[in-house]
C-alpha positions as CSV (number, residue, x, y, z in Angstrom):
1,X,11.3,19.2,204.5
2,X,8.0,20.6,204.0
3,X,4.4,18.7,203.7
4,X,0.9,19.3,203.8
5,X,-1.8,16.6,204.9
6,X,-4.6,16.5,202.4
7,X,-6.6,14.1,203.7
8,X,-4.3,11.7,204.9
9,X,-1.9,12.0,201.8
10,X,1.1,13.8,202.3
11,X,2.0,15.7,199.8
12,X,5.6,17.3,199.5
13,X,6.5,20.5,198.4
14,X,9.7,23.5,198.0
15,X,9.9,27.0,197.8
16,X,12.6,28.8,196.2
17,X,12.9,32.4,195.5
18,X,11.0,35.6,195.7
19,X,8.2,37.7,194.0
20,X,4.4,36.8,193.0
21,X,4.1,33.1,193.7
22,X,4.2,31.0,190.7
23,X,3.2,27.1,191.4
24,X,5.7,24.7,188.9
25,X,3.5,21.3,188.4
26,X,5.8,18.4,187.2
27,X,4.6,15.9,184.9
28,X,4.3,11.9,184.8
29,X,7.3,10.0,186.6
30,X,8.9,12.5,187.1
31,X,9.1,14.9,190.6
32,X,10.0,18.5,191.0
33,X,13.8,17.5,191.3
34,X,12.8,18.1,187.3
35,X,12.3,21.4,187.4
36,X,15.9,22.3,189.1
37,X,17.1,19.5,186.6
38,X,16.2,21.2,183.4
39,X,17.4,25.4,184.4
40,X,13.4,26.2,185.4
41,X,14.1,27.3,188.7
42,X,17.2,28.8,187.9
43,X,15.6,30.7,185.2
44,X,12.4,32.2,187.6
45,X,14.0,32.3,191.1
46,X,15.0,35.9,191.1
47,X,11.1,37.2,190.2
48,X,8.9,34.5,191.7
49,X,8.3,32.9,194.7
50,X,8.3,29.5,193.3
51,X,6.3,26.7,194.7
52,X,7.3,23.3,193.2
53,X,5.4,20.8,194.3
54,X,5.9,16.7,194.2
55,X,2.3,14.8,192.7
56,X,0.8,12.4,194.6
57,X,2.2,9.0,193.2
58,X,5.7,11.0,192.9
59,X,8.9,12.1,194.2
60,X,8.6,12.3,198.0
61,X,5.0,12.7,198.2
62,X,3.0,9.7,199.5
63,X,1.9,7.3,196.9
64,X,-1.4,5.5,197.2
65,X,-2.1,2.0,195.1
66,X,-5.6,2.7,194.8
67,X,-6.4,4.3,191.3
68,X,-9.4,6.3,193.6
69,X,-7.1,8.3,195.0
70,X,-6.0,9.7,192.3
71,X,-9.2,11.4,190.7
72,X,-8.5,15.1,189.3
73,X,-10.4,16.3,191.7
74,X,-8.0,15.0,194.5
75,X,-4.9,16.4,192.2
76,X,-6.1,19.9,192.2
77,X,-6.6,19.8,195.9
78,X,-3.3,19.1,196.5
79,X,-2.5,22.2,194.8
80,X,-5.2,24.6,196.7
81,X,-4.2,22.4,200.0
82,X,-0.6,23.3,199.8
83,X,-1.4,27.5,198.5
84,X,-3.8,27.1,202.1
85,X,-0.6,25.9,203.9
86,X,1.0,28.9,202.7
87,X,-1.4,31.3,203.3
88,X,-2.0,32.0,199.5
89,X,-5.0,33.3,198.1
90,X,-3.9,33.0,194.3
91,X,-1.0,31.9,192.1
92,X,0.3,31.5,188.5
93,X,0.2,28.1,187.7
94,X,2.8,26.5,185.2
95,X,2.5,22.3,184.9
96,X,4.0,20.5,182.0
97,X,2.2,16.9,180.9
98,X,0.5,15.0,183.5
99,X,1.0,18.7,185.3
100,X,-1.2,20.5,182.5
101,X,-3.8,18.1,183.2
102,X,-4.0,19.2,186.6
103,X,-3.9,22.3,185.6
104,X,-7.0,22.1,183.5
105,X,-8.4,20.4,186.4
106,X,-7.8,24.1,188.6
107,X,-9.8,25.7,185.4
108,X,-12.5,23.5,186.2
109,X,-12.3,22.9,190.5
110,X,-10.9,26.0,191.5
111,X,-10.6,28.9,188.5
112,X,-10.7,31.4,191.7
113,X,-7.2,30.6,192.7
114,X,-4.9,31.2,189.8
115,X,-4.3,34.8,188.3
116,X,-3.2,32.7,185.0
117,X,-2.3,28.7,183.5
118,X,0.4,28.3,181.6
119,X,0.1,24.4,180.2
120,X,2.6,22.2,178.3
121,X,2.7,19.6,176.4
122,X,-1.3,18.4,177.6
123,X,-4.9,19.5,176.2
124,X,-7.9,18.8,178.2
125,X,-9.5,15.8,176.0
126,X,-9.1,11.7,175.6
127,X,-7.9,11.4,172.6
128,X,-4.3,12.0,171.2
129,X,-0.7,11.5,172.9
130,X,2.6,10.0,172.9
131,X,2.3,6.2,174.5
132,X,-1.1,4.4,174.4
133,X,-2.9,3.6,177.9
134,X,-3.1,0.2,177.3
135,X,1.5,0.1,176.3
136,X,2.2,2.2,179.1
137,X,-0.1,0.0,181.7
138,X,1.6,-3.1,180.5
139,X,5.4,-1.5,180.1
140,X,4.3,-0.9,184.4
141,X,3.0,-4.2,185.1
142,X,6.6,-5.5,184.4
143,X,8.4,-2.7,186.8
144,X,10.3,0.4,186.5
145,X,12.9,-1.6,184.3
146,X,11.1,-2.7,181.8
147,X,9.8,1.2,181.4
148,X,13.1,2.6,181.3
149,X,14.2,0.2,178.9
150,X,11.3,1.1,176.8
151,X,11.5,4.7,176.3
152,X,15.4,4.0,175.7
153,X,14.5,1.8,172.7
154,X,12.0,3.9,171.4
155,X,14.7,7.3,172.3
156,X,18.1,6.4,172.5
157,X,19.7,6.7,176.0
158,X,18.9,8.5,179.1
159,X,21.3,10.5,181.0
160,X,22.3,8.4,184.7
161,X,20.3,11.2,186.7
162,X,17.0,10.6,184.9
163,X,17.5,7.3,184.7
164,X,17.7,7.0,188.4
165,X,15.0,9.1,189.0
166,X,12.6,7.2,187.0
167,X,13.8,3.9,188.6
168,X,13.2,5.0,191.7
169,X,9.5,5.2,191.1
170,X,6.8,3.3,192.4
171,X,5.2,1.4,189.6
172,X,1.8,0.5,191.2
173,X,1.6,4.1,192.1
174,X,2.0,4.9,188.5
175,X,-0.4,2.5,187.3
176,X,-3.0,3.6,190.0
177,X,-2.5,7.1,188.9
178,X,-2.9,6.4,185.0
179,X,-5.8,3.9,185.6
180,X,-7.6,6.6,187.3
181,X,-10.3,8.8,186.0
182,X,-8.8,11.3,183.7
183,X,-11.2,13.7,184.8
184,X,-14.2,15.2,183.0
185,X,-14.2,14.2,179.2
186,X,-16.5,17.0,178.2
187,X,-14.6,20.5,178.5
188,X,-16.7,22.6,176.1
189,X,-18.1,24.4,178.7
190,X,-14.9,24.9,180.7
191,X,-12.4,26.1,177.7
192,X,-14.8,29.3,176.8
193,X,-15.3,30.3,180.4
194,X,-11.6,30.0,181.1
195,X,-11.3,34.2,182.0
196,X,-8.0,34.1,183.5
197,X,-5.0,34.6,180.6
198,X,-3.6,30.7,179.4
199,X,-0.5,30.2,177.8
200,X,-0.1,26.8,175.8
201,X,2.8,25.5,174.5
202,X,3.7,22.3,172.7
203,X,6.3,20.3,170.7
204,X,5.3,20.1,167.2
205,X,6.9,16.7,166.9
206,X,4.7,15.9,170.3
207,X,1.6,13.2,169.7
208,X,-0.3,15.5,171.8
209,X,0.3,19.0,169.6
210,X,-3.1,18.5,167.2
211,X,-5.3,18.5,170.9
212,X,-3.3,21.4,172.0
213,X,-3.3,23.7,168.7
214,X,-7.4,22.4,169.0
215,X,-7.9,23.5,172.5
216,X,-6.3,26.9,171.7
217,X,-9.2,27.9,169.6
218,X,-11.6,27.6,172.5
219,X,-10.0,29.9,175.0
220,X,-11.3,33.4,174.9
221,X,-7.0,34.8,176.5
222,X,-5.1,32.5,175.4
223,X,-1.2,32.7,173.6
224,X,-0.5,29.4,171.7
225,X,3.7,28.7,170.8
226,X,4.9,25.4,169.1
227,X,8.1,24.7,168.7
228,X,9.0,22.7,165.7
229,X,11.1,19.5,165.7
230,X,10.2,18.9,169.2
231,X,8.7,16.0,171.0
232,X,7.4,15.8,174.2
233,X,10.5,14.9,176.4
234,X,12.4,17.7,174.6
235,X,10.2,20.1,175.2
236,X,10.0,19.5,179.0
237,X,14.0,19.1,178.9
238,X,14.4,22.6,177.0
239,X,14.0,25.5,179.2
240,X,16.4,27.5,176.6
241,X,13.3,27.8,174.3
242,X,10.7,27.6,177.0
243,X,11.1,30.0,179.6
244,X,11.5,33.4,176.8
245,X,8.0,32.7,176.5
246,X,7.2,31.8,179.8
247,X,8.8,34.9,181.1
248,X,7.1,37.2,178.6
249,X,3.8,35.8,179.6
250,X,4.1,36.2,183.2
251,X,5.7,40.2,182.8
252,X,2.5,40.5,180.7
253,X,0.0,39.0,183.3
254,X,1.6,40.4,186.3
255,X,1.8,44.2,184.9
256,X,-2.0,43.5,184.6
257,X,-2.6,42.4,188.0
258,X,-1.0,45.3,189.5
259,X,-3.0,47.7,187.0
260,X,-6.4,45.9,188.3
């Protein structure tokens, strides 16, 4: 089972297929195990070299209690740390949520290793989203049950396998990860000097699609898809009306790369 050290964190990590690597950045309480879960890797395996890897906080990765350690800056070295493991100067970079965030974090930290970002459900500011901070830090003072039981009121039921998986987090991971910094608040100066192409997608029945359509406007290469009547779990959960667009993206971007 692979790991890298960063720093005394392990962080865990899979590869599956073949072709131009492509990193797949889960998002909050939830693990790569997602991304075979919903048809991603499925879907990509024959023309990438996908690299899934588990945050810090998740899945089989270690997961600190001390909010510290889990400043962006940390996040998007887990990324490069794992790419240095590999022997892997740059990547495309797809992360959903809690993943985009990190992902705006490499546009920031380390722009120089990704040939493009492709960023769900997540814009780069404060304001907007599905469950206040304050909710979701009490919901995880009271356990993983009381979670759970939440998001079932406020959504109906949850299939046994996601249920299971989201039990088997570690709340005061979670809370140490949420209660961290969110990285820097002002990303003016980031969004225009973004060069590499962006892809953005959101839910238009998501809390965070006005901060998405809104961060779209600032990106000089940047493709913006909504896709209406959907919030932000089903758009994580629906590859079927994801990945056309991710795959279009990518055949675009990587037919560009070869031509530079």
């Amino acid at each position: 089972m692979p790991y890298v050290d960063n720093g005394g964190v392990r962080i865990h990590y899979e590869l599956e297929g073949d072709g131009p690597p492509l990193i797949l950045q889960h998002g909050f309480t939830s693990s790569l195990q997602n991304w075979y879960a919903h048809g991603y890797v499925e879907g990509l395996q024959s023309a990438y070299r996908l690299i899934l890897i588990d945050a810090r906080g998740h899945g089989l990765s270690d997961k600190p209690h001390d909010s510290a350690a889990y400043d962006l800056k940390l996040r998007v070295s887990d990324v490069t740390a794992v790419l240095d493991e590999l022997d892997i100067a740059r990547c495309h970079y797809l992360g959903y949520s809690m993943g985009g965030r990190i992902g705006f974090g490499i546009a920031r930290y380390a722009p120089e290793r990704v040939y493009s970002l492709m960023i769900g459900g997540m814009h780069p500011y404060d304001s907007g989203g599905n469950v206040p901070l304050q909710e979701r830090t009490r919901l995880l003072e009271q356990g993983m049950e009381a979670y759970v039981a939440n998001s079932e009121s406020q959504s109906g039921p949850i299939d046994p396998d996601r249920r299971a998986m989201l039990l088997a987090n570690d709340p005061k991971a979670l809370l140490a990860a949420i209660t961290a910094p969110r990285g820097p608040s002002n990303m003016e100066d980031v969004l225009p000097a973004m060069r590499m192409p962006c892809l953005l997608s959101v839910g238009e029945a998501d809390g965070f699609f006005p901060g998405v359509e809104e961060t779209a406007k600032h990106i000089p290469e940047v493709k913006f898809v909504s896709f209406p009547g959907l919030d932000h779990g089903q758009t994580s959960r629906g590859s079927e009306v994801v990945l056309p667009h991710v795959t279009e993206f990518l055949s675009e971007v990587s037919r560009a790369v070869a031509a530079d």
